[in-house]
VEXDREN-2710 file (C-alpha; in Angstrom, 1 decimal):
% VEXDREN-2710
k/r/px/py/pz
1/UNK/-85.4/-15.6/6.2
2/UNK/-85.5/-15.3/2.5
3/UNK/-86.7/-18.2/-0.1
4/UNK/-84.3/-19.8/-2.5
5/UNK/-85.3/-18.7/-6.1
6/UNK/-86.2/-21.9/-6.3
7/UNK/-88.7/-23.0/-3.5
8/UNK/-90.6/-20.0/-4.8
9/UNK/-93.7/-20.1/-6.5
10/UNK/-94.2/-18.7/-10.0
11/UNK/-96.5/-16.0/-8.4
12/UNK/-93.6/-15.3/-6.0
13/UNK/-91.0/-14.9/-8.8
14/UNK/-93.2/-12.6/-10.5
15/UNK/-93.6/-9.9/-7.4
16/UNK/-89.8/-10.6/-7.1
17/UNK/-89.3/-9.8/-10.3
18/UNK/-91.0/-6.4/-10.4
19/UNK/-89.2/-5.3/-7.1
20/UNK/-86.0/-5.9/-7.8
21/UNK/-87.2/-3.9/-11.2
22/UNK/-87.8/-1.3/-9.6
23/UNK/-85.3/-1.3/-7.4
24/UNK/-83.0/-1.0/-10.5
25/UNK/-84.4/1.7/-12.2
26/UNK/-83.7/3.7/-8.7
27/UNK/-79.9/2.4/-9.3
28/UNK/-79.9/3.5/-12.6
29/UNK/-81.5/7.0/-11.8
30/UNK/-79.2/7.8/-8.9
31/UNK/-76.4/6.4/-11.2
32/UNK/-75.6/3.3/-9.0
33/UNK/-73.7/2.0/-11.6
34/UNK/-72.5/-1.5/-9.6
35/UNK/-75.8/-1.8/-8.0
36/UNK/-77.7/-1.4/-10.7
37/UNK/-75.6/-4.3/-13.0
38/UNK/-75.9/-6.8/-9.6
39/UNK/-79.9/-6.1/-9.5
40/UNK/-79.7/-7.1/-13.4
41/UNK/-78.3/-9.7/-12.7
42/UNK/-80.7/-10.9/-10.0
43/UNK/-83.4/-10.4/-12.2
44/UNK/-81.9/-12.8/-14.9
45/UNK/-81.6/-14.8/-12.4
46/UNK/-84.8/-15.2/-11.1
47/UNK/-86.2/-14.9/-14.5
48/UNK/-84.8/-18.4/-15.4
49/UNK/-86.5/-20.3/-12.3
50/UNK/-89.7/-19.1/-15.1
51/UNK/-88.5/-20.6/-17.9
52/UNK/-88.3/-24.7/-18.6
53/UNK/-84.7/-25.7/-19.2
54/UNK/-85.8/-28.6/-21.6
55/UNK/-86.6/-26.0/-24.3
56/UNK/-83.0/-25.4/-24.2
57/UNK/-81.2/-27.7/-26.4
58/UNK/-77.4/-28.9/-26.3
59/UNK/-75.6/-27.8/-29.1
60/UNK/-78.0/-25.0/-30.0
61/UNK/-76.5/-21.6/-30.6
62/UNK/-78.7/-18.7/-29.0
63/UNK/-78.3/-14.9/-28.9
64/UNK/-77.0/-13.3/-25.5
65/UNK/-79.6/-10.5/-24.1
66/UNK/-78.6/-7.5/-23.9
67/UNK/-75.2/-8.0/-26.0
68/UNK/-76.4/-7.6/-29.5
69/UNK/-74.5/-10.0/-32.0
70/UNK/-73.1/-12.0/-29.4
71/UNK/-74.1/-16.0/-29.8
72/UNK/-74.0/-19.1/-27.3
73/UNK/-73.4/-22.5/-28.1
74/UNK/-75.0/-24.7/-25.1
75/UNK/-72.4/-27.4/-24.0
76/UNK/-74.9/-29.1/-21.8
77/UNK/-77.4/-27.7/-19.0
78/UNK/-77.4/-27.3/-15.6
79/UNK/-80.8/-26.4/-13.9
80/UNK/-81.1/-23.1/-14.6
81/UNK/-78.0/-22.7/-16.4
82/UNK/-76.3/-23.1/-19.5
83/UNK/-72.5/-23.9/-19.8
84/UNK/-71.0/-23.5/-22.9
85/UNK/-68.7/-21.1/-25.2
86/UNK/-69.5/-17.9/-26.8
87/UNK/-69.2/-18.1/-30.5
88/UNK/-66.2/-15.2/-30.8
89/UNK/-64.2/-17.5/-28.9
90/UNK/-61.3/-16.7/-26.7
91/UNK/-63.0/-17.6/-23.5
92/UNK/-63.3/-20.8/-21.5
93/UNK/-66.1/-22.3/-20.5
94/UNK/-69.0/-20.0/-19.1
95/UNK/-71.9/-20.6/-17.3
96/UNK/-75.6/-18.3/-18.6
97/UNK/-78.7/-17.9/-16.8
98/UNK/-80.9/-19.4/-19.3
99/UNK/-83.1/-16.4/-19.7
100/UNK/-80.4/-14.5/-21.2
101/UNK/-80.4/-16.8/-24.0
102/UNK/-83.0/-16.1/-26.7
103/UNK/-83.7/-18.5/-30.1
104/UNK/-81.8/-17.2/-33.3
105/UNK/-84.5/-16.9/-36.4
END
């Protein structure tokens, strides 16, 4: 039976973390397209149980990794995510793993 994301230790998340890495740059070298983008996604995922949601602030706007000049305003947060709006507008509310967010300088 396989741990939560979040039962596991910070040791755990890290070997998870590098397997699931590795298992998506196999994806992305046989082409997996679909398999590759839900392994991302994972590791996102399980990146965020690393992180401490407090340093995320409500009504903050952050960047969106790995979708250059795209920006996140934080509604409010929700363990490890973050609901709120994307600055070009048009979409409802969304909900971000919070390790896709990074600080605007």
């Amino acid at each position: 039976m396989e741990k939560r994301y979040s039962e596991m230790s910070e040791y755990e998340l890290k070997q998870e973390i590098a397997q699931l890495t590795e298992k998506a740059r196999k994806a992305e070298q046989l082409g997996i397209v679909n398999e590759f983008a839900v392994l991302e996604r994972k590791i996102a995922m399980a990146r965020s149980y690393l992180l401490d949601p407090a340093s995320f602030k409500k009504g903050e706007i952050y960047e969106i990794e790995g979708d250059p000049g795209a920006y996140f305003k934080i509604d409010y947060i929700e363990g490890v995510f973050a609901w709120g709006y994307r600055i070009s507008g048009g979409k409802p509310i969304e909900a971000l793993p919070i390790s896709m967010l990074k600080e605007v300088k």
